[in-house]
C-alpha positions as CSV (number, residue, x, y, z in Angstrom):
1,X,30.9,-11.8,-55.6
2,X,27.7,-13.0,-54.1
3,X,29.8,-14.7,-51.4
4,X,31.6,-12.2,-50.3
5,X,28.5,-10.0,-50.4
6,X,26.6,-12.3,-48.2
7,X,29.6,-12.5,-45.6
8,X,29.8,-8.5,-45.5
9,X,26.4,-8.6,-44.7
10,X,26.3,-11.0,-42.4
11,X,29.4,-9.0,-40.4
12,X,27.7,-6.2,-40.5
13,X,24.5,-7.8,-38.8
14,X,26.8,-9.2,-35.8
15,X,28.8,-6.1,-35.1
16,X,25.1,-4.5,-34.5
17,X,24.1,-7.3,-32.8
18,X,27.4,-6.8,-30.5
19,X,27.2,-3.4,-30.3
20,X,23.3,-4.1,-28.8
21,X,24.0,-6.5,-26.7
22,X,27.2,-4.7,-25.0
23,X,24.6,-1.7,-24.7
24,X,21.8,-3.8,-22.8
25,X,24.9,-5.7,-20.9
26,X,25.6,-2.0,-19.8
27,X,22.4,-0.6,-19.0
28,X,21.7,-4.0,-16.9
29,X,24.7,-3.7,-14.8
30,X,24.0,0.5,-14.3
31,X,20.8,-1.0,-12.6
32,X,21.3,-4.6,-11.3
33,X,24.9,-4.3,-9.4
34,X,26.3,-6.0,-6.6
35,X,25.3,-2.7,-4.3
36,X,21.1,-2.6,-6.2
37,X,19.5,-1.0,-5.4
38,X,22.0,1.7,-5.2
39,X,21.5,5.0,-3.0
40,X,19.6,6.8,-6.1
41,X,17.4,4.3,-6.3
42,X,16.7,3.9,-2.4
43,X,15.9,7.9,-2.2
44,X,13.6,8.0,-5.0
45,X,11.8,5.0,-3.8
46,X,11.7,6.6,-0.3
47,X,10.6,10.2,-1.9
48,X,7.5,8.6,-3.9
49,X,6.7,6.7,-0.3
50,X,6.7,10.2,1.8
51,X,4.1,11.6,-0.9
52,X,1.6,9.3,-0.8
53,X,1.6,8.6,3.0
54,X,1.3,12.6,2.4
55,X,-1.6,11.8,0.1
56,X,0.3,13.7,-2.6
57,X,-0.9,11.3,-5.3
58,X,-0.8,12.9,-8.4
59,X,3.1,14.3,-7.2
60,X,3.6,10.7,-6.5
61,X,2.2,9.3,-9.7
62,X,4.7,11.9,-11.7
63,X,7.9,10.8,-9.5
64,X,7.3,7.0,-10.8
65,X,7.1,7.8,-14.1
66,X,10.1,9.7,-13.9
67,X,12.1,6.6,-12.4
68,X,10.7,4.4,-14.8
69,X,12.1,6.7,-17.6
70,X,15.0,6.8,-15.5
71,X,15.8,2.8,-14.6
72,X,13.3,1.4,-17.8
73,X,14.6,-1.8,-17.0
74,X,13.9,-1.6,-13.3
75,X,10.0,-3.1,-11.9
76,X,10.5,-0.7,-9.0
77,X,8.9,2.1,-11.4
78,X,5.9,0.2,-12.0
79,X,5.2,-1.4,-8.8
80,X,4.9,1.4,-6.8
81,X,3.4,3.5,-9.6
82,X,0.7,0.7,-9.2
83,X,0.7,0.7,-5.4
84,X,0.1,4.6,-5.6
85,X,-2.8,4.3,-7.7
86,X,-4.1,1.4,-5.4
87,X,-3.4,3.9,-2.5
88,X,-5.3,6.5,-4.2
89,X,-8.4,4.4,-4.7
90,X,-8.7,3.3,-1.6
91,X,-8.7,6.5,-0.2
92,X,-11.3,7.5,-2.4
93,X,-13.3,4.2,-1.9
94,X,-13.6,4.3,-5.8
95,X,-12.6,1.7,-8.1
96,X,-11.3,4.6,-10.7
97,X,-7.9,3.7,-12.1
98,X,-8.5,-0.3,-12.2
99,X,-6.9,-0.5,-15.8
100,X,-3.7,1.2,-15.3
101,X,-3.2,-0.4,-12.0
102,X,-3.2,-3.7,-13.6
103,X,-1.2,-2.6,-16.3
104,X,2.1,-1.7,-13.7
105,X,1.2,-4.9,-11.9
106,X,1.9,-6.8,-14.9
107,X,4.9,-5.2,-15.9
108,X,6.1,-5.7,-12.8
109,X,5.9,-9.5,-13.2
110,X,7.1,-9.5,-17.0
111,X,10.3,-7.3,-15.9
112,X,11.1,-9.3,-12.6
113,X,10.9,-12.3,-14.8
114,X,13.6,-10.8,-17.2
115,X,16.3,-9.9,-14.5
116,X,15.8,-13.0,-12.6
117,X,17.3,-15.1,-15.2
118,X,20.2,-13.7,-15.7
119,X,21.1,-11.7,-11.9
120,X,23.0,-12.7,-9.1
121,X,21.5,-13.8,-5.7
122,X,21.1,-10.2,-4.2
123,X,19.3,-9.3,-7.6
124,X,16.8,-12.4,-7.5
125,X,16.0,-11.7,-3.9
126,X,14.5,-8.3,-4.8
127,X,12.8,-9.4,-7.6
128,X,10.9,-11.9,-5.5
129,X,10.2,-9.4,-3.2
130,X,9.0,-6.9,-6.1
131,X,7.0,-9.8,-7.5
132,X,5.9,-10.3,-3.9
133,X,4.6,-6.8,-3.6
134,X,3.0,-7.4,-6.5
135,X,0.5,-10.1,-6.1
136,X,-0.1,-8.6,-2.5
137,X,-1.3,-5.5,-3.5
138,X,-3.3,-7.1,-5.9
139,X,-5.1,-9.4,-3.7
140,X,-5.7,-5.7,-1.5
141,X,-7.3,-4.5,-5.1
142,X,-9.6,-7.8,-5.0
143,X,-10.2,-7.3,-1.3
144,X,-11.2,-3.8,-2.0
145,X,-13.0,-3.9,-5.1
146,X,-12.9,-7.7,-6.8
147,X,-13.3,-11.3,-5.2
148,X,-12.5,-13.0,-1.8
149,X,-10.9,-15.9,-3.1
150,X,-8.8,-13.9,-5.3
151,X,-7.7,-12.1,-2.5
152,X,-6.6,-15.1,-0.2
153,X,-4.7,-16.9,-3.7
154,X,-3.3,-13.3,-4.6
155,X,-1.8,-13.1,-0.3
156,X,-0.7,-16.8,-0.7
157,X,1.5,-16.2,-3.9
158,X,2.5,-13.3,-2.0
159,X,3.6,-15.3,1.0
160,X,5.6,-18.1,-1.9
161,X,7.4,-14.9,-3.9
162,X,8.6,-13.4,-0.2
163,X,10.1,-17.0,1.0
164,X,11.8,-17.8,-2.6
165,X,13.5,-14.4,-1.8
166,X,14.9,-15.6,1.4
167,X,16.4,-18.6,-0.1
168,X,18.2,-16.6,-2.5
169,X,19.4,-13.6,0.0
170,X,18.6,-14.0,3.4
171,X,20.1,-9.9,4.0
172,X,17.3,-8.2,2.2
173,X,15.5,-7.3,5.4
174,X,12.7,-5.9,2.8
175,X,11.0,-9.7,2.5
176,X,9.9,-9.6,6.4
177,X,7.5,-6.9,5.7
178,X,5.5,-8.6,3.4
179,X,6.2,-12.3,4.8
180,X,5.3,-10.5,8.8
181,X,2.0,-8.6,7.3
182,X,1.1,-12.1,5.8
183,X,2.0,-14.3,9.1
184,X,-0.2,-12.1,11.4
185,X,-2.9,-11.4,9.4
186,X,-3.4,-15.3,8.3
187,X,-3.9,-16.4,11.7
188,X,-5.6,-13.3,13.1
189,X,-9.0,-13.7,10.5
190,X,-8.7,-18.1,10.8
191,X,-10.8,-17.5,13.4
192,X,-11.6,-21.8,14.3
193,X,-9.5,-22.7,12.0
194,X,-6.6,-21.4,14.2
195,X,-8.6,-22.7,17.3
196,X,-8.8,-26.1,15.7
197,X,-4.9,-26.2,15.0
198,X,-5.7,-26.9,11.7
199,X,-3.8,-23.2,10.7
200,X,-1.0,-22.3,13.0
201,X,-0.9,-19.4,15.4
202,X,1.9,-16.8,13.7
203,X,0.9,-13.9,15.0
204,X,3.9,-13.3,17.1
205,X,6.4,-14.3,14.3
206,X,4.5,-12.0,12.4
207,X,5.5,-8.8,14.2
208,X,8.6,-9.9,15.3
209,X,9.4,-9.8,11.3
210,X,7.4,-6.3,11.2
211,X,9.8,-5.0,13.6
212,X,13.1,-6.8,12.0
213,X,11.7,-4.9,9.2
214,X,11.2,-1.2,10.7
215,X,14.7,-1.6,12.0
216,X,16.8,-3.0,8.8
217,X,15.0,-2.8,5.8
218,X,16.2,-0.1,3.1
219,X,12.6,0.8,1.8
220,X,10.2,-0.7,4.0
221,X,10.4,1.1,7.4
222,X,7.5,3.4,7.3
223,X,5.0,1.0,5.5
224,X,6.3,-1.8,8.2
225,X,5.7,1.2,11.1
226,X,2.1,1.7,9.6
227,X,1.3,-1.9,9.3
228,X,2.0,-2.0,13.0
229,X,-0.7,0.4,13.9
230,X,-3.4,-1.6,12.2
231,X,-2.1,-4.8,14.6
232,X,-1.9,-2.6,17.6
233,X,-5.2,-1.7,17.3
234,X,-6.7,-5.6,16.2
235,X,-4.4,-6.1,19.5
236,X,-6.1,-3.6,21.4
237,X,-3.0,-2.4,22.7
238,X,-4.3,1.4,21.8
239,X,-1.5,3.3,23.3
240,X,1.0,1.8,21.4
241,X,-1.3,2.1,18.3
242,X,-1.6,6.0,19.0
243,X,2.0,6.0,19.9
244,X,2.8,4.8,16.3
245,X,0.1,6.8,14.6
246,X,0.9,10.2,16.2
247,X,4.6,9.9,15.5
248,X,3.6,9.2,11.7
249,X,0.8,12.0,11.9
250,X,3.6,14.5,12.6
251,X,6.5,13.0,9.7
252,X,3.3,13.5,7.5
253,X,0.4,15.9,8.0
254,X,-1.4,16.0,5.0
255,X,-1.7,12.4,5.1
256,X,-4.8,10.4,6.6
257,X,-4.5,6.8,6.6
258,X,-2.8,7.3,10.0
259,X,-5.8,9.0,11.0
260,X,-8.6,6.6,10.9
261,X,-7.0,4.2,13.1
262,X,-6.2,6.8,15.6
263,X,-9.3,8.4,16.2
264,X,-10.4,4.5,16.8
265,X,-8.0,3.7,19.2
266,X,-8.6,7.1,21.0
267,X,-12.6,6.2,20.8
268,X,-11.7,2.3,22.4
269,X,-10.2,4.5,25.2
270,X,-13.2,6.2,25.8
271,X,-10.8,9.8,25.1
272,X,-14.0,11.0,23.2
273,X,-12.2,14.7,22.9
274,X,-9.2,13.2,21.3
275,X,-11.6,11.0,18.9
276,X,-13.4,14.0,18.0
277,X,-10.3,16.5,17.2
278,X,-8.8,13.5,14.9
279,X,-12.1,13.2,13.0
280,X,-12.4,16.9,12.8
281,X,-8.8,17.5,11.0
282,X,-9.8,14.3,8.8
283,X,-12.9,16.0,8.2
284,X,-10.8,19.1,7.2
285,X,-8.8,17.2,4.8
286,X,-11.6,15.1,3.0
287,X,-13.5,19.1,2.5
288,X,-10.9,19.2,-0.3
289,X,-12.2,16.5,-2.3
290,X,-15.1,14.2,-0.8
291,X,-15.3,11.7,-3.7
292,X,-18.2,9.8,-3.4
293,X,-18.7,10.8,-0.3
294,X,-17.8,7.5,1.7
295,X,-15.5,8.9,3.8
296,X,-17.4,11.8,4.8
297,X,-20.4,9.7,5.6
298,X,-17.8,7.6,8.1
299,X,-16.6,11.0,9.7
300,X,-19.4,12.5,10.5
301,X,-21.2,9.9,11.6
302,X,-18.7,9.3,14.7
303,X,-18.4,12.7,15.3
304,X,-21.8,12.8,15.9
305,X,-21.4,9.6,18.8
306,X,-18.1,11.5,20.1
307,X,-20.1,14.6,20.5
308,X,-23.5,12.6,21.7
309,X,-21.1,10.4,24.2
310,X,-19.3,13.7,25.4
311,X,-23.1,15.0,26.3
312,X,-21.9,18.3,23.8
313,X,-25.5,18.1,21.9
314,X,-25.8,21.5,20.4
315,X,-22.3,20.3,18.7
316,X,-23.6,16.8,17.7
317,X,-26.7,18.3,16.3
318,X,-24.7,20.7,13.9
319,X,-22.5,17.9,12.3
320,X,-26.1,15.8,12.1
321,X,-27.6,19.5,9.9
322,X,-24.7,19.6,8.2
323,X,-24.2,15.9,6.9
324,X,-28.4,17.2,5.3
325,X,-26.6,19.5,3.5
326,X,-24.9,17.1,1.1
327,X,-26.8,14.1,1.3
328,X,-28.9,14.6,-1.9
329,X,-25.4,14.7,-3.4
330,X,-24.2,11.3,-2.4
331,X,-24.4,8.6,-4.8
332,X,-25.9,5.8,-5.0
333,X,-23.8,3.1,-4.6
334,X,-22.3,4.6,-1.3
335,X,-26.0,5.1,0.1
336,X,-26.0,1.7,0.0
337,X,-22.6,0.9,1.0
338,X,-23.4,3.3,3.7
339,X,-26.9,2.3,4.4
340,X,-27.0,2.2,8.6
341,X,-25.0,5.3,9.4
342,X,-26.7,7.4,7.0
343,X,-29.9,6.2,8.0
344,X,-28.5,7.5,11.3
345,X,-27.3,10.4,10.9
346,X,-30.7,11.8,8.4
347,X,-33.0,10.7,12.1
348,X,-30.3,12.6,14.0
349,X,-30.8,15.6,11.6
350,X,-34.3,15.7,12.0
Protein backbone atom coordinates (compact mmCIF):
# COMPACT_ATOMS: atom_id res chain seq x y z
CA UNK A 1 0.00 0.00 0.00
CA UNK A 2 2.85 2.37 0.90
CA UNK A 3 4.31 1.48 -2.52
CA UNK A 4 1.88 2.07 -4.50
CA UNK A 5 1.16 5.29 -2.64
CA UNK A 6 4.61 6.59 -3.06
CA UNK A 7 4.57 5.76 -6.95
CA UNK A 8 1.07 7.74 -7.25
CA UNK A 9 2.77 10.39 -5.77
CA UNK A 10 5.56 10.45 -7.41
CA UNK A 11 3.39 10.48 -10.99
CA UNK A 12 1.64 12.94 -9.98
CA UNK A 13 4.84 15.19 -9.25
CA UNK A 14 6.16 14.46 -12.92
CA UNK A 15 2.93 15.04 -14.83
CA UNK A 16 3.25 18.75 -13.08
CA UNK A 17 6.58 18.89 -13.68
CA UNK A 18 5.67 18.03 -17.56
CA UNK A 19 2.84 20.07 -17.70
CA UNK A 20 5.51 23.12 -16.38
CA UNK A 21 7.99 22.52 -18.46
CA UNK A 22 5.81 22.17 -21.73
CA UNK A 23 4.31 25.63 -20.47
CA UNK A 24 7.85 27.48 -20.17
CA UNK A 25 8.92 25.36 -23.51
CA UNK A 26 5.88 27.37 -24.92
CA UNK A 27 6.19 30.65 -23.65
CA UNK A 28 10.11 30.42 -24.70
CA UNK A 29 9.40 29.68 -28.21
CA UNK A 30 6.23 32.56 -28.28
CA UNK A 31 9.36 34.94 -27.62
CA UNK A 32 12.71 33.41 -28.85
CA UNK A 33 11.65 32.08 -32.52
CA UNK A 34 13.58 31.68 -35.62
CA UNK A 35 11.88 35.27 -36.81
CA UNK A 36 12.80 37.25 -32.76
CA UNK A 37 12.32 39.48 -32.43
CA UNK A 38 9.10 39.39 -34.23
CA UNK A 39 7.18 42.51 -35.71
CA UNK A 40 5.34 43.11 -32.17
CA UNK A 41 8.32 43.22 -30.52
CA UNK A 42 10.28 45.53 -33.14
CA UNK A 43 7.13 48.24 -33.01
CA UNK A 44 7.01 48.36 -29.36
CA UNK A 45 10.75 48.67 -29.09
CA UNK A 46 10.58 51.43 -31.81
CA UNK A 47 7.39 53.19 -29.92
CA UNK A 48 9.31 53.39 -26.44
CA UNK A 49 12.46 54.81 -28.70
CA UNK A 50 10.10 57.74 -30.44
CA UNK A 51 9.00 58.87 -26.70
CA UNK A 52 12.02 59.40 -25.20
CA UNK A 53 13.91 61.05 -28.15
CA UNK A 54 10.40 62.97 -27.62
CA UNK A 55 11.42 63.33 -23.91
CA UNK A 56 8.13 61.61 -23.12
CA UNK A 57 9.72 59.82 -20.17
CA UNK A 58 7.29 58.91 -17.85
CA UNK A 59 4.95 57.59 -21.25
CA UNK A 60 8.09 55.82 -21.97
CA UNK A 61 8.80 54.35 -18.55
CA UNK A 62 4.90 52.92 -18.63
CA UNK A 63 5.39 51.38 -22.35
CA UNK A 64 8.33 49.15 -20.79
CA UNK A 65 6.61 47.94 -18.12
CA UNK A 66 3.91 47.06 -20.26
CA UNK A 67 6.31 44.86 -22.59
CA UNK A 68 7.90 43.34 -19.73
CA UNK A 69 4.43 42.13 -18.52
CA UNK A 70 3.96 41.32 -22.00
CA UNK A 71 7.34 39.26 -23.02
CA UNK A 72 8.41 38.55 -18.96
CA UNK A 73 10.98 36.38 -20.33
CA UNK A 74 12.35 38.90 -22.75
CA UNK A 75 15.55 41.51 -21.43
CA UNK A 76 14.26 43.89 -24.03
CA UNK A 77 11.72 45.24 -21.20
CA UNK A 78 14.32 45.96 -18.82
CA UNK A 79 17.02 47.22 -20.87
CA UNK A 80 15.42 49.95 -22.30
CA UNK A 81 13.23 50.58 -19.27
CA UNK A 82 16.88 51.21 -17.76
CA UNK A 83 18.18 53.16 -20.77
CA UNK A 84 14.98 55.54 -20.39
CA UNK A 85 15.66 56.14 -16.90
CA UNK A 86 19.45 56.79 -17.82
CA UNK A 87 18.07 59.12 -20.57
CA UNK A 88 15.95 60.86 -18.13
CA UNK A 89 18.81 61.63 -15.73
CA UNK A 90 20.91 62.85 -18.00
CA UNK A 91 18.64 65.22 -19.14
CA UNK A 92 18.02 66.42 -15.91
CA UNK A 93 21.80 66.34 -14.88
CA UNK A 94 20.51 64.48 -11.67
CA UNK A 95 21.58 61.30 -10.42
CA UNK A 96 17.72 60.54 -9.30
CA UNK A 97 16.69 57.06 -10.29
CA UNK A 98 20.24 55.33 -9.70
CA UNK A 99 18.65 52.30 -7.89
CA UNK A 100 16.12 51.28 -10.29
CA UNK A 101 18.38 51.81 -13.15
CA UNK A 102 20.67 49.26 -11.79
CA UNK A 103 18.02 47.07 -11.03
CA UNK A 104 16.91 46.67 -15.08
CA UNK A 105 20.53 46.50 -15.83
CA UNK A 106 20.84 43.56 -13.89
CA UNK A 107 18.00 41.78 -14.97
CA UNK A 108 19.04 42.28 -18.19
CA UNK A 109 22.22 40.28 -17.67
CA UNK A 110 20.45 37.55 -15.42
CA UNK A 111 17.64 37.01 -18.31
CA UNK A 112 20.19 37.13 -21.33
CA UNK A 113 22.14 34.58 -19.44
CA UNK A 114 19.00 32.33 -19.21
CA UNK A 115 18.12 32.37 -23.10
CA UNK A 116 21.51 32.09 -24.14
CA UNK A 117 21.85 28.64 -23.00
CA UNK A 118 19.36 27.16 -24.45
CA UNK A 119 18.62 29.60 -28.04
CA UNK A 120 19.73 29.21 -31.37
CA UNK A 121 22.35 31.43 -33.10
CA UNK A 122 19.95 34.31 -34.08
CA UNK A 123 18.75 34.21 -30.31
CA UNK A 124 22.38 34.36 -28.81
CA UNK A 125 23.35 37.14 -31.12
CA UNK A 126 20.72 39.43 -29.54
CA UNK A 127 21.36 38.56 -26.34
CA UNK A 128 24.93 39.70 -26.63
CA UNK A 129 23.84 42.66 -28.19
CA UNK A 130 21.21 43.25 -25.14
CA UNK A 131 23.97 42.37 -22.72
CA UNK A 132 26.11 44.76 -24.87
CA UNK A 133 23.73 47.61 -24.41
CA UNK A 134 23.79 46.87 -21.16
CA UNK A 135 27.31 47.38 -19.79
CA UNK A 136 27.46 50.42 -22.30
CA UNK A 137 24.89 52.32 -20.84
CA UNK A 138 26.25 51.61 -17.63
CA UNK A 139 29.60 52.77 -18.24
CA UNK A 140 27.43 56.26 -19.62
CA UNK A 141 25.86 56.11 -15.92
CA UNK A 142 29.59 55.93 -14.43
CA UNK A 143 30.60 58.58 -16.98
CA UNK A 144 27.85 60.71 -15.87
CA UNK A 145 27.52 60.26 -12.34
CA UNK A 146 30.13 57.35 -10.97
CA UNK A 147 33.98 56.56 -11.90
CA UNK A 148 36.25 56.96 -15.00
CA UNK A 149 37.67 53.65 -14.94
CA UNK A 150 34.38 52.12 -14.50
CA UNK A 151 33.41 53.76 -17.51
CA UNK A 152 36.33 52.68 -19.80
CA UNK A 153 35.95 48.63 -18.26
CA UNK A 154 32.00 49.07 -18.56
CA UNK A 155 32.74 50.41 -22.80
CA UNK A 156 35.33 47.52 -23.14
CA UNK A 157 32.86 44.66 -21.98
CA UNK A 158 30.61 46.55 -24.16
CA UNK A 159 32.86 46.27 -27.14
CA UNK A 160 33.58 41.98 -26.04
CA UNK A 161 29.41 41.40 -25.71
CA UNK A 162 28.92 43.29 -29.36
CA UNK A 163 31.82 41.04 -31.16
CA UNK A 164 30.63 37.50 -29.37
CA UNK A 165 27.37 38.56 -31.11
CA UNK A 166 28.91 38.69 -34.51
CA UNK A 167 30.38 35.30 -34.14
CA UNK A 168 27.16 33.87 -33.47
CA UNK A 169 24.98 35.96 -36.25
CA UNK A 170 26.83 38.04 -38.38
CA UNK A 171 22.90 39.41 -39.86
CA UNK A 172 21.92 41.28 -36.82
CA UNK A 173 22.88 44.59 -38.22
CA UNK A 174 21.92 45.94 -34.44
CA UNK A 175 25.73 44.97 -33.04
CA UNK A 176 27.40 47.77 -35.46
CA UNK A 177 25.81 50.40 -33.48
CA UNK A 178 27.28 49.69 -30.37
CA UNK A 179 30.65 48.09 -31.81
CA UNK A 180 30.82 51.71 -34.41
CA UNK A 181 29.97 54.13 -31.28
CA UNK A 182 32.78 52.13 -29.41
CA UNK A 183 35.44 52.18 -32.52
CA UNK A 184 35.23 55.94 -32.95
CA UNK A 185 34.99 57.09 -29.74
CA UNK A 186 38.16 54.85 -28.47
CA UNK A 187 40.42 56.38 -30.84
CA UNK A 188 38.91 59.86 -30.87
CA UNK A 189 39.65 60.57 -26.76
CA UNK A 190 43.45 58.33 -27.05
CA UNK A 191 44.60 61.43 -27.84
CA UNK A 192 48.86 60.18 -27.89
CA UNK A 193 48.09 57.08 -27.40
CA UNK A 194 46.56 56.97 -30.90
CA UNK A 195 49.55 59.22 -32.05
CA UNK A 196 51.98 56.75 -30.64
CA UNK A 197 50.33 53.69 -32.44
CA UNK A 198 50.08 52.21 -29.38
CA UNK A 199 45.88 52.28 -29.86
CA UNK A 200 44.73 52.04 -33.45
CA UNK A 201 43.03 54.71 -35.47
CA UNK A 202 39.21 53.25 -35.93
CA UNK A 203 37.53 56.18 -36.47
CA UNK A 204 36.56 55.47 -39.97
CA UNK A 205 35.52 51.78 -39.30
CA UNK A 206 33.66 53.34 -36.69
CA UNK A 207 31.13 55.24 -38.85
CA UNK A 208 31.26 53.13 -41.60
CA UNK A 209 29.44 50.53 -38.98
CA UNK A 210 27.22 53.65 -37.72
CA UNK A 211 25.94 53.99 -41.09
CA UNK A 212 25.68 49.93 -41.87
CA UNK A 213 23.65 50.39 -38.86
CA UNK A 214 21.20 53.42 -39.85
CA UNK A 215 20.57 51.55 -43.02
CA UNK A 216 19.92 47.76 -41.84
CA UNK A 217 19.36 47.50 -38.33
CA UNK A 218 15.68 46.70 -37.04
CA UNK A 219 15.89 48.91 -33.79
CA UNK A 220 18.86 50.87 -34.01
CA UNK A 221 18.43 53.47 -36.80
CA UNK A 222 17.55 56.61 -35.05
CA UNK A 223 19.97 56.06 -31.97
CA UNK A 224 22.79 55.21 -34.84
CA UNK A 225 21.42 58.64 -36.87
CA UNK A 226 21.85 60.60 -33.40
CA UNK A 227 25.19 59.07 -32.60
CA UNK A 228 26.24 60.52 -35.91
CA UNK A 229 25.60 64.05 -34.98
CA UNK A 230 27.75 63.93 -31.96
CA UNK A 231 30.81 62.62 -34.54
CA UNK A 232 29.80 65.25 -37.06
CA UNK A 233 30.28 67.75 -34.77
CA UNK A 234 33.77 66.17 -32.89
CA UNK A 235 34.51 66.14 -36.91
CA UNK A 236 33.62 69.54 -37.45
CA UNK A 237 31.80 68.78 -40.36
CA UNK A 238 28.83 71.15 -38.97
CA UNK A 239 26.57 70.95 -41.94
CA UNK A 240 26.28 67.51 -41.90
CA UNK A 241 25.81 67.58 -38.14
CA UNK A 242 22.84 70.17 -38.54
CA UNK A 243 21.71 68.24 -41.49
CA UNK A 244 21.23 65.15 -39.20
CA UNK A 245 20.03 67.18 -36.18
CA UNK A 246 17.35 69.20 -38.02
CA UNK A 247 15.88 66.19 -39.78
CA UNK A 248 15.63 64.50 -36.25
CA UNK A 249 14.32 67.95 -34.71
CA UNK A 250 11.34 67.75 -37.02
CA UNK A 251 10.53 63.51 -36.54
CA UNK A 252 10.62 64.77 -32.86
CA UNK A 253 9.78 68.18 -31.50
CA UNK A 254 9.48 67.91 -28.00
CA UNK A 255 12.66 66.31 -27.87
CA UNK A 256 16.06 68.22 -26.99
CA UNK A 257 19.08 66.07 -27.12
CA UNK A 258 19.15 67.00 -30.81
CA UNK A 259 19.13 70.40 -29.80
CA UNK A 260 22.26 71.08 -27.91
CA UNK A 261 24.44 69.88 -30.60
CA UNK A 262 22.75 71.98 -33.12
CA UNK A 263 22.85 75.24 -31.65
CA UNK A 264 26.78 74.31 -31.33
CA UNK A 265 27.32 73.47 -34.73
CA UNK A 266 25.26 76.57 -35.80
CA UNK A 267 27.58 78.68 -33.13
CA UNK A 268 31.08 76.99 -34.87
CA UNK A 269 29.56 78.47 -38.06
CA UNK A 270 29.51 81.68 -36.72
CA UNK A 271 25.24 81.56 -37.76
CA UNK A 272 24.85 83.37 -34.26
CA UNK A 273 20.89 83.92 -35.24
CA UNK A 274 20.38 80.31 -35.81
CA UNK A 275 22.43 79.47 -32.40
CA UNK A 276 20.26 81.82 -30.70
CA UNK A 277 16.64 80.60 -32.01
CA UNK A 278 17.83 76.83 -31.16
CA UNK A 279 18.75 77.88 -27.55
CA UNK A 280 15.60 79.92 -27.30
CA UNK A 281 13.11 76.88 -28.16
CA UNK A 282 15.44 74.75 -25.76
CA UNK A 283 15.01 77.40 -23.39
CA UNK A 284 11.17 77.08 -23.99
CA UNK A 285 11.19 73.49 -23.28
CA UNK A 286 13.51 73.35 -20.08
CA UNK A 287 10.62 76.44 -18.61
CA UNK A 288 8.56 73.25 -18.13
CA UNK A 289 10.76 71.73 -15.64
CA UNK A 290 14.32 73.30 -14.91
CA UNK A 291 15.54 70.67 -12.46
CA UNK A 292 18.41 71.73 -10.83
CA UNK A 293 18.82 74.21 -13.03
CA UNK A 294 21.90 72.94 -15.03
CA UNK A 295 20.61 73.18 -18.14
CA UNK A 296 19.17 76.54 -17.80
CA UNK A 297 22.47 77.89 -16.49
CA UNK A 298 24.07 76.31 -20.03
CA UNK A 299 21.21 78.06 -22.12
CA UNK A 300 21.28 81.20 -21.06
CA UNK A 301 24.58 81.68 -20.76
CA UNK A 302 25.24 81.26 -24.62
CA UNK A 303 22.40 83.12 -25.40
CA UNK A 304 23.78 85.82 -23.77
CA UNK A 305 27.44 85.40 -26.20
CA UNK A 306 24.88 84.82 -29.35
CA UNK A 307 23.13 87.99 -28.50
CA UNK A 308 26.66 89.91 -27.27
CA UNK A 309 28.40 88.39 -30.62
CA UNK A 310 25.30 89.50 -32.81
CA UNK A 311 25.94 93.25 -31.17
CA UNK A 312 21.82 92.84 -30.00
CA UNK A 313 22.79 94.18 -26.31
CA UNK A 314 19.42 95.37 -25.09
CA UNK A 315 18.57 91.43 -25.89
CA UNK A 316 21.69 90.00 -24.18
CA UNK A 317 21.17 92.25 -21.21
CA UNK A 318 17.48 90.86 -20.62
CA UNK A 319 18.54 87.06 -20.64
CA UNK A 320 21.59 88.29 -18.20
CA UNK A 321 18.31 90.08 -15.72
CA UNK A 322 16.51 87.27 -16.11
CA UNK A 323 19.08 84.34 -15.35
CA UNK A 324 19.04 87.03 -11.56
CA UNK A 325 15.69 86.06 -11.27
CA UNK A 326 16.34 82.46 -10.41
CA UNK A 327 19.68 82.30 -9.26
CA UNK A 328 18.96 82.28 -5.51
CA UNK A 329 17.03 79.11 -6.47
CA UNK A 330 19.83 77.12 -7.88
CA UNK A 331 21.36 74.64 -5.82
CA UNK A 332 24.29 74.09 -4.72
CA UNK A 333 25.86 71.47 -6.23
CA UNK A 334 25.19 72.91 -9.82
CA UNK A 335 26.69 76.40 -8.59
CA UNK A 336 29.51 74.66 -8.46
CA UNK A 337 29.23 72.43 -11.28
CA UNK A 338 28.44 75.64 -12.94
CA UNK A 339 30.87 77.88 -11.27
CA UNK A 340 32.48 80.10 -14.53
CA UNK A 341 29.27 80.71 -16.50
CA UNK A 342 27.33 81.71 -13.66
CA UNK A 343 29.92 83.81 -12.33
CA UNK A 344 29.43 85.28 -15.88
CA UNK A 345 26.34 85.76 -16.39
CA UNK A 346 25.59 87.49 -12.35
CA UNK A 347 28.68 90.38 -13.74
CA UNK A 348 26.62 90.50 -17.04
CA UNK A 349 23.40 91.12 -14.87
CA UNK A 350 24.86 93.81 -13.04
Amino acid sequence: MGNSHTLALMLKIAIHLSIALVLSALQTSDVFGVDYPDSSLVRNIVKVQELLYNDHFVEADSATQELIERYPNDPSGNLFRAIGLLMEMCDSEENSRCELFQAHIDSTFSKTKRVLDTSSTVVCAWMHLYRGHAHAYRSLWEAQFGSTIAAIKGSRAAKAEYERGLKADSTVYDLYFGLGLYHYWKSAKAGLLRWFGIINNDKEKGIAQLLLAVDSSLISREAARSALIWIWLDRNQFDSAIAVAESMRGEHPDGKSFLWPLAKAYWKLEQYNNAADVYNYLRILLEKNPGNYFNMVDCDYWLYRCYNRLCQEDKARHIAQRFSLYVKEIPRETKNRQRNKISYLKKKAR
